[in-house]
C-alpha positions in Angstrom: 116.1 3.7 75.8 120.0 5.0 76.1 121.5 7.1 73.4 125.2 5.9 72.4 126.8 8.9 74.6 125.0 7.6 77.4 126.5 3.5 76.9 129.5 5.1 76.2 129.7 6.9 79.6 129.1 3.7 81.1 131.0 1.3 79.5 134.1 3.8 79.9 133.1 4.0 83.7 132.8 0.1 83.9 136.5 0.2 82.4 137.8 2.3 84.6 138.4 5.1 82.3 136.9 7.9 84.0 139.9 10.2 82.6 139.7 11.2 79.0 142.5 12.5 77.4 142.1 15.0 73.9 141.7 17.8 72.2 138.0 18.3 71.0 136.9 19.9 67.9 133.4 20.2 66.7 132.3 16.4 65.8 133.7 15.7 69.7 131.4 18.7 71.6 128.2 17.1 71.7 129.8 14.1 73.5 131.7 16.4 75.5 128.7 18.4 76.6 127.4 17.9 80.4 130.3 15.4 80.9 129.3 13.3 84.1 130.7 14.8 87.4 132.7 12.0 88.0 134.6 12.1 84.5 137.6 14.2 84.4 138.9 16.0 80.2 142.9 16.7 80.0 143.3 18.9 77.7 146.1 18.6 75.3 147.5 21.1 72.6 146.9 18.7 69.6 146.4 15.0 69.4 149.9 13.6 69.3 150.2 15.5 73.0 146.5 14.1 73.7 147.1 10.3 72.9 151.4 10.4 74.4 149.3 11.8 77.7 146.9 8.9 77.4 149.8 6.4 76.9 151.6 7.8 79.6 149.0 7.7 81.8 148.0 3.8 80.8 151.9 2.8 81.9 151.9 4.6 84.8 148.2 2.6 86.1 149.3 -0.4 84.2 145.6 -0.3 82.5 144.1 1.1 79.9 143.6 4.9 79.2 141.1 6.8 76.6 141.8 9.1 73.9 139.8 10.9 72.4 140.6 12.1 69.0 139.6 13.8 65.9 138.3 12.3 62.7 140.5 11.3 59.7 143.7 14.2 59.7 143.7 14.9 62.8 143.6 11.2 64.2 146.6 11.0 62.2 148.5 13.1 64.5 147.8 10.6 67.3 148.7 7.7 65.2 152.2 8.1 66.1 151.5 7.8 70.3 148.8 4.7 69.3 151.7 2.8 67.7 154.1 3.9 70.4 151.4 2.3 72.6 151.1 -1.1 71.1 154.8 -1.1 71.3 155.0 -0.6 74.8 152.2 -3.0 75.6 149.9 -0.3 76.7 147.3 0.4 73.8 145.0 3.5 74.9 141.5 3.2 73.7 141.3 5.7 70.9 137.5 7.2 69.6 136.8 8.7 66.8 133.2 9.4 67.6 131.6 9.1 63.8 134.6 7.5 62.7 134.5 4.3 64.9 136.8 2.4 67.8 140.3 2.1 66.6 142.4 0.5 68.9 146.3 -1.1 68.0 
């Protein structure tokens, strides 16, 4: 039986979104850990830079893009970069691991 790390890999990789964009803290490392080779982590300094790079990245492909973000505070520093997305017609998929999918 798959874990949800492991569907996650693979639905991300089905997607296309073999690029995730964040700025991990404790709840995000065990997803983090032994990343598959073929999955590539930007770093950014907080969130807001994390999810812009995402959005930045999603307008320059023309699809989607992941971000991956902190719980509760800290995914309110990306909020400003998911609206930005929706308004630009390219919403980044943002997790928040034990928090859920949030997407504009």
């Amino acid at each position: 039986m798959s874990t949800v790390r492991e569907v996650t890999y693979e639905v991300l990789r089905n997607l296309g979104m073999t690029v995730i964009f964040g700025n991990p803290g404790s709840t995000e490392l065990p997803f983090l850990r032994d990343m598959p080779s073929d999955f590539r982590y930007v770093l950014g300094l907080h969130e807001r830079s994390a999810a812009g790079m995402a959005l930045g990245y999603a307008l320059a492909r023309g699809k989607a893009a992941f971000a991956n973000l902190h719980l509760i505070a800290s995914a309110g520093n990306g909020l400003s970069a998911i609206i930005d997305s929706a308004y630009s017609h390219a919403p980044p998929v943002a997790d928040r691991l034990a928090g859920g999918w949030i997407s504009p």
